[in-house]
C-alpha positions in Angstrom: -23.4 -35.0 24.0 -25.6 -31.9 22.5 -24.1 -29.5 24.5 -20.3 -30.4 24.0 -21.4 -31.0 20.4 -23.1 -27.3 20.0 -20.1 -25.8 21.6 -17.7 -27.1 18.6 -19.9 -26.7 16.3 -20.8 -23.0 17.2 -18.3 -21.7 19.4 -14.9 -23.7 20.0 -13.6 -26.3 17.3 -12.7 -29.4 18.5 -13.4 -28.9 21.9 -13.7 -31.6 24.4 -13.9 -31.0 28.3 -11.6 -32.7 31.2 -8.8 -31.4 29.2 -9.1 -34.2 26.5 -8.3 -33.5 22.7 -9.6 -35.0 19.9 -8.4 -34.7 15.9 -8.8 -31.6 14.3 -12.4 -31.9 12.5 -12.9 -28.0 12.8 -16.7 -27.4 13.6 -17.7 -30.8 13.1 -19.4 -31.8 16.5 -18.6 -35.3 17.9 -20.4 -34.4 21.5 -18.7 -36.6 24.3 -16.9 -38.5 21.4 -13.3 -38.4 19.9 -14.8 -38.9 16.4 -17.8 -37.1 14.5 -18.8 -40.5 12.7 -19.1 -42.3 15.8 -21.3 -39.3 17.4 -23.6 -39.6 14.3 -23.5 -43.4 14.4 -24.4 -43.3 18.3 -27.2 -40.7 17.7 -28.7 -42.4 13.6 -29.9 -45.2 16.5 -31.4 -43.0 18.7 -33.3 -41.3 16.0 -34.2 -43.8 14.0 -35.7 -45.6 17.2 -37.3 -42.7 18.9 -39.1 -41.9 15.5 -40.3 -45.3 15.3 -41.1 -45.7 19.0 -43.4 -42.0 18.7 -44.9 -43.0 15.6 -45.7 -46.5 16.0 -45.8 -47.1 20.2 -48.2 -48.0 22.3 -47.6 -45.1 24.2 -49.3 -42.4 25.9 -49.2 -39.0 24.4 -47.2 -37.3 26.4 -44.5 -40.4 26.2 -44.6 -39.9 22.6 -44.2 -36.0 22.0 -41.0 -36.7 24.5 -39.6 -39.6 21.7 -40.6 -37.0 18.8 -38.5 -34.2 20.6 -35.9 -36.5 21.2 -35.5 -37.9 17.5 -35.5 -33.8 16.5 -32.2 -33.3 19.0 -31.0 -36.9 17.7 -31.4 -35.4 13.9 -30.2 -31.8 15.0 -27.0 -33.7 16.4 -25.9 -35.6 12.8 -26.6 -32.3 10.8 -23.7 -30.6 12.4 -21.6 -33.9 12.9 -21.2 -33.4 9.2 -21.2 -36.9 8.9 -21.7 -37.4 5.4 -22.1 -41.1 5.8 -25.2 -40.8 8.4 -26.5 -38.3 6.1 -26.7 -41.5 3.8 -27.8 -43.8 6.7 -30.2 -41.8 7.8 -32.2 -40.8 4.3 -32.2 -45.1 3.4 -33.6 -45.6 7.2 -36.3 -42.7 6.5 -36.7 -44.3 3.9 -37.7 -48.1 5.1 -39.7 -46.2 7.8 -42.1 -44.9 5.3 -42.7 -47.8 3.5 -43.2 -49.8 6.6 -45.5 -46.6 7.6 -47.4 -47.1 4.3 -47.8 -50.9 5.0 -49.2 -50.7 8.5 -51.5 -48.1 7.7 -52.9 -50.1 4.8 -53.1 -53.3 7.1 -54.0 -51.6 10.3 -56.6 -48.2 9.9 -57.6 -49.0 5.7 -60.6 -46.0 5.9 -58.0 -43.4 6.6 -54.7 -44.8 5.6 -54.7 -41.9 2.9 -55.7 -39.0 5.1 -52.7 -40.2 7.6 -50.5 -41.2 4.6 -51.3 -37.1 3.5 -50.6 -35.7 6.6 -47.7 -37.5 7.4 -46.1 -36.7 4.0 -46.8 -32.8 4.7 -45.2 -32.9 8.1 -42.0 -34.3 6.6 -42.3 -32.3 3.8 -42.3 -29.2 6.9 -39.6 -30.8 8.8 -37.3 -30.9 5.6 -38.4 -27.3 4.4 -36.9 -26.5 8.0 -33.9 -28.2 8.2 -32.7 -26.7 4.4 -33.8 -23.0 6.1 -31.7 -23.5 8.8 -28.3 -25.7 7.3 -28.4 -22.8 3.9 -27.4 -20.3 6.5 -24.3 -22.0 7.2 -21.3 -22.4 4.8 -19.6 -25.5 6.3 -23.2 -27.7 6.6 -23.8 -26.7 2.9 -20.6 -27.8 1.7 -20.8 -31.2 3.6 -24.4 -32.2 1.9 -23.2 -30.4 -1.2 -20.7 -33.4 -1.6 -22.2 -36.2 -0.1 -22.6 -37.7 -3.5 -18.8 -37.4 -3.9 -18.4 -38.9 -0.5 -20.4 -41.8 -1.5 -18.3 -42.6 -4.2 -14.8 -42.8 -2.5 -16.8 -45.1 -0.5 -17.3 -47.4 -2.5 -13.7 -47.2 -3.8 -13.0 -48.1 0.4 -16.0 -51.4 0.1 -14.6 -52.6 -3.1 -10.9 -52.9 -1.2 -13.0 -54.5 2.0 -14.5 -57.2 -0.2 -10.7 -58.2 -2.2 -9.3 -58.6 1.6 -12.5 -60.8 2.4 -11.6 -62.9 -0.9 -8.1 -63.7 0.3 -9.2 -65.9 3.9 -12.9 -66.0 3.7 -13.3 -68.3 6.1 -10.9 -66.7 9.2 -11.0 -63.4 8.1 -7.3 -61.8 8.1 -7.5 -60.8 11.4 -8.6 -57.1 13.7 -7.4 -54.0 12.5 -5.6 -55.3 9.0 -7.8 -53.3 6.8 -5.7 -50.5 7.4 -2.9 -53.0 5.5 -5.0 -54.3 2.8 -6.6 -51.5 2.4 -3.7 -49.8 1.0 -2.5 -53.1 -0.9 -6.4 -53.4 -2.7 -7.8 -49.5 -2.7 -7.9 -47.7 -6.1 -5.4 -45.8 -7.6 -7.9 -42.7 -7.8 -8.1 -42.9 -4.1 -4.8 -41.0 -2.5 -6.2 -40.5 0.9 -5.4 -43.6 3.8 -8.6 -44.6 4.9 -7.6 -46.6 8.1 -11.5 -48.2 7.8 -13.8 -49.2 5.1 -16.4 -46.9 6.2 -19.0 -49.7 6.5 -19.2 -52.1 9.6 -20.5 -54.8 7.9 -18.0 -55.1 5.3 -15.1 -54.5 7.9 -16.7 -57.2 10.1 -17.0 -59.8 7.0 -12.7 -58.7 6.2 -11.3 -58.7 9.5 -13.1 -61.9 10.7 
């Protein structure tokens, strides 16, 4: 998924191999997928669990600098999805992480829950010193996290239609794929593009069924 994904992001927009073609999302990698959101959704898991896993696993050392490495290429991977959506995700799962961090240093090692809590805050501190270096240099990645506020707010435009579709059978649902109908009948007026999904599972999942 990396290396298709680097190639369209770097080299060849909306590449895909085997002769297949995808939409035209211009540098916006989507690896092995059709879809950049579903390539950032695939890999938010993967980083989200490797991080965890290499933090917090029993694991031997060299089992755990192989999860870090692979939550960096996992991270590396939604940056240039330009999935401004998993840029969201992935900040509220940081986020959680941190405060169950806090927690189970407290509970677990209390004599030097501060000098880990330090360190650790300093290393992400690096890791997001790096990551601005490297995304400044490019004028696509910072026009995608320039508007990710704006992104967040059609979105909720797309949830508020989700939940009006939900009201009308909240018991059956009104069926798979029929947000692309109510969600023209119930979206705002301010939103003029067609969203043919609300952009959250959960709220598509508590609509359509």
């Amino acid at each position: 998924h990396m290396v298709v994904g680097a190639i369209q992001f770097a080299q060849i927009p909306n590449f895909l191999p085997f002769g297949y073609e995808r939409a035209d999302y211009g540098a916006r990698a989507s690896g092995l997928y059709v879809s950049p959101n579903h390539f950032a959704g695939f890999l938010e898991c993967i980083f989200m669990l490797s991080l965890a896993i290499s933090l917090f696993g029993r694991l031997r050392p060299a089992w755990r600098i192989i999860s870090f490495y692979l939550s960096l290429v996992a991270a590396a991977g939604i940056v240039i999805s330009g999935s401004r959506g998993a840029y969201w995700s992935v900040g509220l799962g940081l986020l959680g992480l941190l405060l169950f961090g806090v927690w189970h240093c407290t509970k677990c090692v209390p004599k030097r829950a501060v000098r880990i809590i330090t360190m650790a805050g300093v290393a992400f501190a690096i890791c997001v010193a790096t990551g601005i270096a490297l995304t400044v240099h490019s004028h696509f990645l910072t026009e995608r996290f320039g508007s990710v506020i704006e992104a967040n707010e059609s979105r909720v435009l797309m949830w508020g239609a989700a939940l009006k579709e939900f009201k009308l059978m909240p018991l059956t649902g009104t069926g798979s794929g029929t947000y692309l109908i109510y969600g023209r009948r119930f979206r705002d007026a301010s939103l003029q593009s067609d969203p043919a999904y609300a952009h959250d599972d959960y709220l598509q999942l508590l609509a359509e069924f």
